[in-house]
TIVO-2410 file (N, C-alpha, C; in nm, 3 decimals):
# residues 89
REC num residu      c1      c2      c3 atome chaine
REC   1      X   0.085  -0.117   0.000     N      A
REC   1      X   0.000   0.000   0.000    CA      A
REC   1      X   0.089   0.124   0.000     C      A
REC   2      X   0.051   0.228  -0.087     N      A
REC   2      X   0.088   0.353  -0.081    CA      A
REC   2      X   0.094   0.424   0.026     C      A
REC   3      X   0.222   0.524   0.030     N      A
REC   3      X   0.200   0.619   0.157    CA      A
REC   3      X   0.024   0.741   0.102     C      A
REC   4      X   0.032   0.782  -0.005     N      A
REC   4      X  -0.081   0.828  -0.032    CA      A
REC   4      X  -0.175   0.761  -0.028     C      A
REC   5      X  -0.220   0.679  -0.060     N      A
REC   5      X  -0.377   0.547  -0.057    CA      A
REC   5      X  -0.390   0.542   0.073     C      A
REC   6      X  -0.284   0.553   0.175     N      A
REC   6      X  -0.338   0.501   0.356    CA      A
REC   6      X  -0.378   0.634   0.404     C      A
REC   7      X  -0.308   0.760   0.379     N      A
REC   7      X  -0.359   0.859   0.383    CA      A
REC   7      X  -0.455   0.853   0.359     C      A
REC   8      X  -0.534   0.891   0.219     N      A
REC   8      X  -0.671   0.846   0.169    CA      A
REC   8      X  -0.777   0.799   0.275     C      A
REC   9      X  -0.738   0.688   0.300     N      A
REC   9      X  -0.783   0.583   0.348    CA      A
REC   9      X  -0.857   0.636   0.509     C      A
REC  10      X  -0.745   0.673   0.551     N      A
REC  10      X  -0.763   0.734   0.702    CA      A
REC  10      X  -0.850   0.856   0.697     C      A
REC  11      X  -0.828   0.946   0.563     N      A
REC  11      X  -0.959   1.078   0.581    CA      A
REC  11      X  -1.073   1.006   0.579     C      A
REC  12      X  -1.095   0.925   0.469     N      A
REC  12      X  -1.208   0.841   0.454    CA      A
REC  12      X  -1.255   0.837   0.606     C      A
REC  13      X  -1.217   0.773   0.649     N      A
REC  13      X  -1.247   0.722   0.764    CA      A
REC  13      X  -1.260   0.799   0.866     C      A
REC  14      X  -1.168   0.908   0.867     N      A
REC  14      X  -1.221   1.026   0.980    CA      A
REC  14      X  -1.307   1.115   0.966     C      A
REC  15      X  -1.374   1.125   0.811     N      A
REC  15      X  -1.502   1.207   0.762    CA      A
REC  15      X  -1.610   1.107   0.781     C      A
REC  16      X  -1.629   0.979   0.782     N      A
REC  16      X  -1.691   0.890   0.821    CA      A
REC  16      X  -1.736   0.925   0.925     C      A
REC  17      X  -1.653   0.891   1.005     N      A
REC  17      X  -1.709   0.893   1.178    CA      A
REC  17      X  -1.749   1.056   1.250     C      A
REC  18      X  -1.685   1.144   1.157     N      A
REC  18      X  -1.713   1.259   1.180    CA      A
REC  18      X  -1.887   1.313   1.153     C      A
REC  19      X  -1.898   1.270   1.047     N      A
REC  19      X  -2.089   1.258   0.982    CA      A
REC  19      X  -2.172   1.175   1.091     C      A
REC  20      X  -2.100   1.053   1.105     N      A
REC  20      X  -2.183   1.017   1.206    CA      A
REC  20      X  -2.168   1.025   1.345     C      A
REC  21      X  -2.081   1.103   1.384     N      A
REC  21      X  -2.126   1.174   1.541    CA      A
REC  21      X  -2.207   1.300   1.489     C      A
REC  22      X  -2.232   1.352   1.408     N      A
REC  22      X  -2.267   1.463   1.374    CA      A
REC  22      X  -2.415   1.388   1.409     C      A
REC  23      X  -2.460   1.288   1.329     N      A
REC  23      X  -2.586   1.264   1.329    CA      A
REC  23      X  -2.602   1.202   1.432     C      A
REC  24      X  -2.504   1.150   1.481     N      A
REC  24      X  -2.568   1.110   1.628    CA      A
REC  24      X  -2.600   1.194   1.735     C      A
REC  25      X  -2.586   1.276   1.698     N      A
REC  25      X  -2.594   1.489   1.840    CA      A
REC  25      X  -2.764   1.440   1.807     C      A
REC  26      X  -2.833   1.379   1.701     N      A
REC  26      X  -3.000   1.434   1.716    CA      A
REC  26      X  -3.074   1.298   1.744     C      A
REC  27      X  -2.940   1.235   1.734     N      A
REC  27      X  -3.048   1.078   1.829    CA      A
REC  27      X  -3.004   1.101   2.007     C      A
REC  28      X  -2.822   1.130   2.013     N      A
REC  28      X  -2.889   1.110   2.180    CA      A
REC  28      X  -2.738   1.177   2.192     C      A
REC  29      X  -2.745   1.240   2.293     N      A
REC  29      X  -2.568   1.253   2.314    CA      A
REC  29      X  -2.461   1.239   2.367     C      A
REC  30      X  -2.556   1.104   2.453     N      A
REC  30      X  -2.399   1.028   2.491    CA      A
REC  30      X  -2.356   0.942   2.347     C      A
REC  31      X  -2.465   0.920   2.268     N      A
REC  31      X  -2.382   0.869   2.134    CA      A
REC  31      X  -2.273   0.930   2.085     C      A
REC  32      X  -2.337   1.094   2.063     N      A
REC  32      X  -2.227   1.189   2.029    CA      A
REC  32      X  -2.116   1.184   2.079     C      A
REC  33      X  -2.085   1.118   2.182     N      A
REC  33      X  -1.953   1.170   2.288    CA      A
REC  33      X  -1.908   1.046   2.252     C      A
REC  34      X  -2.013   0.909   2.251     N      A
REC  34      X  -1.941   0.773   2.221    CA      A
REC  34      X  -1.823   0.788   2.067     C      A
REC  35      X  -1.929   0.847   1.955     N      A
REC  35      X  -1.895   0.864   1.827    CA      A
REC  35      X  -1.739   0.964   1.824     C      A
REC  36      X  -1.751   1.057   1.957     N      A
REC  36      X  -1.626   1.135   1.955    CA      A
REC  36      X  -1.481   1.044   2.000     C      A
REC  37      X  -1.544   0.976   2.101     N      A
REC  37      X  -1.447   0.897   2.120    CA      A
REC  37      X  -1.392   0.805   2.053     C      A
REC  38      X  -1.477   0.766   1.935     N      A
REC  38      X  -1.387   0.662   1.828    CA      A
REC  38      X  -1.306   0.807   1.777     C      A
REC  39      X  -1.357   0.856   1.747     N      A
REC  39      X  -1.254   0.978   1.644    CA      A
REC  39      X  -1.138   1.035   1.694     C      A
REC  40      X  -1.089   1.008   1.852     N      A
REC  40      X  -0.985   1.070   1.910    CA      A
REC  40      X  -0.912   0.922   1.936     C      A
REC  41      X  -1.027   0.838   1.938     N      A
REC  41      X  -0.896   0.713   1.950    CA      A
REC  41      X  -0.842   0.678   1.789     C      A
REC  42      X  -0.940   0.674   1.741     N      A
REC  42      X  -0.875   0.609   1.546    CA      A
REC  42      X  -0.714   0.781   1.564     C      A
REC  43      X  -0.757   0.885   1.593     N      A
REC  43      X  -0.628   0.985   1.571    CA      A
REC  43      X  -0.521   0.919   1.624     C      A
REC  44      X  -0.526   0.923   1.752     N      A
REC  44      X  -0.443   0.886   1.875    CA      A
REC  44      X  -0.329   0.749   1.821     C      A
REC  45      X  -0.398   0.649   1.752     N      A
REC  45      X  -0.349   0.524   1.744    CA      A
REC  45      X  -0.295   0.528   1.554     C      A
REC  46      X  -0.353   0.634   1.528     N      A
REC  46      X  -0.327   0.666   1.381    CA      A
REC  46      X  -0.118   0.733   1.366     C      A
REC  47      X  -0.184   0.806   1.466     N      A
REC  47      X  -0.034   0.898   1.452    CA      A
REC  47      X   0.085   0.846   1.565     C      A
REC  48      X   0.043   0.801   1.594     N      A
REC  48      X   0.145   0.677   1.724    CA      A
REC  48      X   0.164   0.566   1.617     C      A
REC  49      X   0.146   0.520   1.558     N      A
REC  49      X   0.177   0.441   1.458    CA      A
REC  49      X   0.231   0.432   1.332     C      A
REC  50      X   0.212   0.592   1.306     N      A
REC  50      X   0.288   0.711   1.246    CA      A
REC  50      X   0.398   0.712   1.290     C      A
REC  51      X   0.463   0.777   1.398     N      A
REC  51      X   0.586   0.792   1.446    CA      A
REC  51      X   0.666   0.678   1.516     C      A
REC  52      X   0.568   0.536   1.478     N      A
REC  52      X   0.671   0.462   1.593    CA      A
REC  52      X   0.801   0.412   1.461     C      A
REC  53      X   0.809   0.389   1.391     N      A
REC  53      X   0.938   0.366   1.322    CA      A
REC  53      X   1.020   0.444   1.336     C      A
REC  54      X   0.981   0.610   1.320     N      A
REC  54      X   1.069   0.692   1.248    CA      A
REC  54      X   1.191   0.738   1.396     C      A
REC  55      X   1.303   0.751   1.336     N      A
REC  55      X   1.423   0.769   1.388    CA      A
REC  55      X   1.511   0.894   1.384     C      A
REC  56      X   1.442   0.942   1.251     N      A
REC  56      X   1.505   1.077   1.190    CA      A
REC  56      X   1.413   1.204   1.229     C      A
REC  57      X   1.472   1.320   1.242     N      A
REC  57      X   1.378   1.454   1.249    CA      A
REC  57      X   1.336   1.466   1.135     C      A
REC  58      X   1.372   1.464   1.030     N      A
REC  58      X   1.340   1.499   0.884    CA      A
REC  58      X   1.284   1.387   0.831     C      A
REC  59      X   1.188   1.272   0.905     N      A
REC  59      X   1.087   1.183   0.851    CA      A
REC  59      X   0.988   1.215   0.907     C      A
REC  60      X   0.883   1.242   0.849     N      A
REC  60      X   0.772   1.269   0.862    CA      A
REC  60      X   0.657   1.156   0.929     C      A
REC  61      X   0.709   0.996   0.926     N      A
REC  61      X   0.605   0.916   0.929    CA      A
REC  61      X   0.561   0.854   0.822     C      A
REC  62      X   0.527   0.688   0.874     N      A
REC  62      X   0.446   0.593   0.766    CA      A
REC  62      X   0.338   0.577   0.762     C      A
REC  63      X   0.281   0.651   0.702     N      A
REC  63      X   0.110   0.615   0.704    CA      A
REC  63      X   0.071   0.482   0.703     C      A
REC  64      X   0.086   0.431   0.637     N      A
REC  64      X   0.082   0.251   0.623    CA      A
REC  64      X   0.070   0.202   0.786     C      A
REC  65      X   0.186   0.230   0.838     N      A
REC  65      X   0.201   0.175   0.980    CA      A
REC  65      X   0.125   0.247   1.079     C      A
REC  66      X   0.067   0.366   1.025     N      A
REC  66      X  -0.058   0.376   1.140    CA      A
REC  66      X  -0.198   0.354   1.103     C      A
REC  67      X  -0.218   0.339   0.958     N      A
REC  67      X  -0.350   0.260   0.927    CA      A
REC  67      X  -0.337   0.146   1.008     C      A
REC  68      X  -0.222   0.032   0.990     N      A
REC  68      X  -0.196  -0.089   1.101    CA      A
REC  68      X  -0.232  -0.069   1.213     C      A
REC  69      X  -0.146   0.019   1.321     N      A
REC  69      X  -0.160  -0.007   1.456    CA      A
REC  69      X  -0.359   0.060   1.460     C      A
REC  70      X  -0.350   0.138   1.386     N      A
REC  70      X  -0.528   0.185   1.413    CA      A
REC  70      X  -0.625   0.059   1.380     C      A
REC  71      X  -0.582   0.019   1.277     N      A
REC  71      X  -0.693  -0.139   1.316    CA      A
REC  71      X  -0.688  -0.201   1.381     C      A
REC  72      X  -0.549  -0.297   1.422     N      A
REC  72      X  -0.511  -0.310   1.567    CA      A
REC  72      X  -0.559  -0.333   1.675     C      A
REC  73      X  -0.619  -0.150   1.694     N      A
REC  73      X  -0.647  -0.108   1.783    CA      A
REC  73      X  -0.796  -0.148   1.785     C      A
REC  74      X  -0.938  -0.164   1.703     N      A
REC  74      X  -1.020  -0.154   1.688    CA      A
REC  74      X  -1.061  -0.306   1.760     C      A
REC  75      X  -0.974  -0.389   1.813     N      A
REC  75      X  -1.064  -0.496   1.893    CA      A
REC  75      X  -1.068  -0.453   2.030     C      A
REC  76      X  -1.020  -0.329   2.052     N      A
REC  76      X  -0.976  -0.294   2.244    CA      A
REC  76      X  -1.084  -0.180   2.220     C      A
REC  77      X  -1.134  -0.116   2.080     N      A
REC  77      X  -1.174   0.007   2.093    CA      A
REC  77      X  -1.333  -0.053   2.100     C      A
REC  78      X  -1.372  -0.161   2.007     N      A
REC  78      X  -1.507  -0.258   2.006    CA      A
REC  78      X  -1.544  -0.276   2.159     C      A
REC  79      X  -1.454  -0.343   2.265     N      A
REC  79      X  -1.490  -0.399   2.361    CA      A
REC  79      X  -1.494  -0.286   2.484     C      A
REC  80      X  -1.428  -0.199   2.458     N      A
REC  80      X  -1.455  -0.077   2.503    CA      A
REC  80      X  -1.576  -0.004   2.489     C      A
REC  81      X  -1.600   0.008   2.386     N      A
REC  81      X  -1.765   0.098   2.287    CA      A
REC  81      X  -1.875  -0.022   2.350     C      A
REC  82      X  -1.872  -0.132   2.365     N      A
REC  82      X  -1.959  -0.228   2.408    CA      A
REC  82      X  -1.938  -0.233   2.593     C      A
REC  83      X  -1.906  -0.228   2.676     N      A
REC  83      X  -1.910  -0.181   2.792    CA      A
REC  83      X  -1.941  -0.026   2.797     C      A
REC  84      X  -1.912   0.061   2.780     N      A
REC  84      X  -1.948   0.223   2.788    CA      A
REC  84      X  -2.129   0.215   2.718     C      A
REC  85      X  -2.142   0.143   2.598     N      A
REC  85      X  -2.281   0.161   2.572    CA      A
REC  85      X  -2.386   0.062   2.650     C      A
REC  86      X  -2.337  -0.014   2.711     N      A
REC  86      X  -2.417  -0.150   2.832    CA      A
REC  86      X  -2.462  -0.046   2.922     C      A
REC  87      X  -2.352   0.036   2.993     N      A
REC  87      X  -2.356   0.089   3.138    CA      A
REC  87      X  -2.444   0.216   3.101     C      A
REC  88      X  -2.435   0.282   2.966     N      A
REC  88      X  -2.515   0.414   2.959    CA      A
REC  88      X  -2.647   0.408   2.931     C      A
REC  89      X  -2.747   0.275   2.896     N      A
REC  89      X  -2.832   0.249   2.853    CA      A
REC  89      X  -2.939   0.212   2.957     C      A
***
């Protein structure tokens, strides 16, 4: 995969979840806050996965490797989103 295509890939995905916390503010808003919290964790685990190779000041980061650790991340972020929505309901 391209360093551009994972880029891609990741706006995709953060305009995604961005629309739908948006639409979730008019169903309820602890959704909203649920929906915010995927969007600060997909960042969080996006750009930490970004910088974990790089060694140099003048590298910017592998996108590739934080699309990785951000999926990764999505079986701790599932079982997480499924306890927080049990207890708020």
């Amino acid at each position: 995969m391209e360093e551009k295509s994972a880029k891609l890939i990741y706006k995709l995905i953060f305009w995604f979840v961005l629309i739908v916390a948006v639409l979730l503010l008019f169903v309820h808003w602890k959704y909203f806050l649920c929906a915010l919290g995927v969007l600060l964790w997909n960042d969080v685990f996006y750009e930490k996965g970004c910088q974990e190779w790089v060694v140099d000041e003048y590298e910017t980061g592998y996108p590739t490797q934080g699309l990785h650790k951000m999926f990764q991340s999505w079986i701790w972020l599932a079982i997480i989103l499924a306890i927080v929505l049990f207890l708020i309901v």
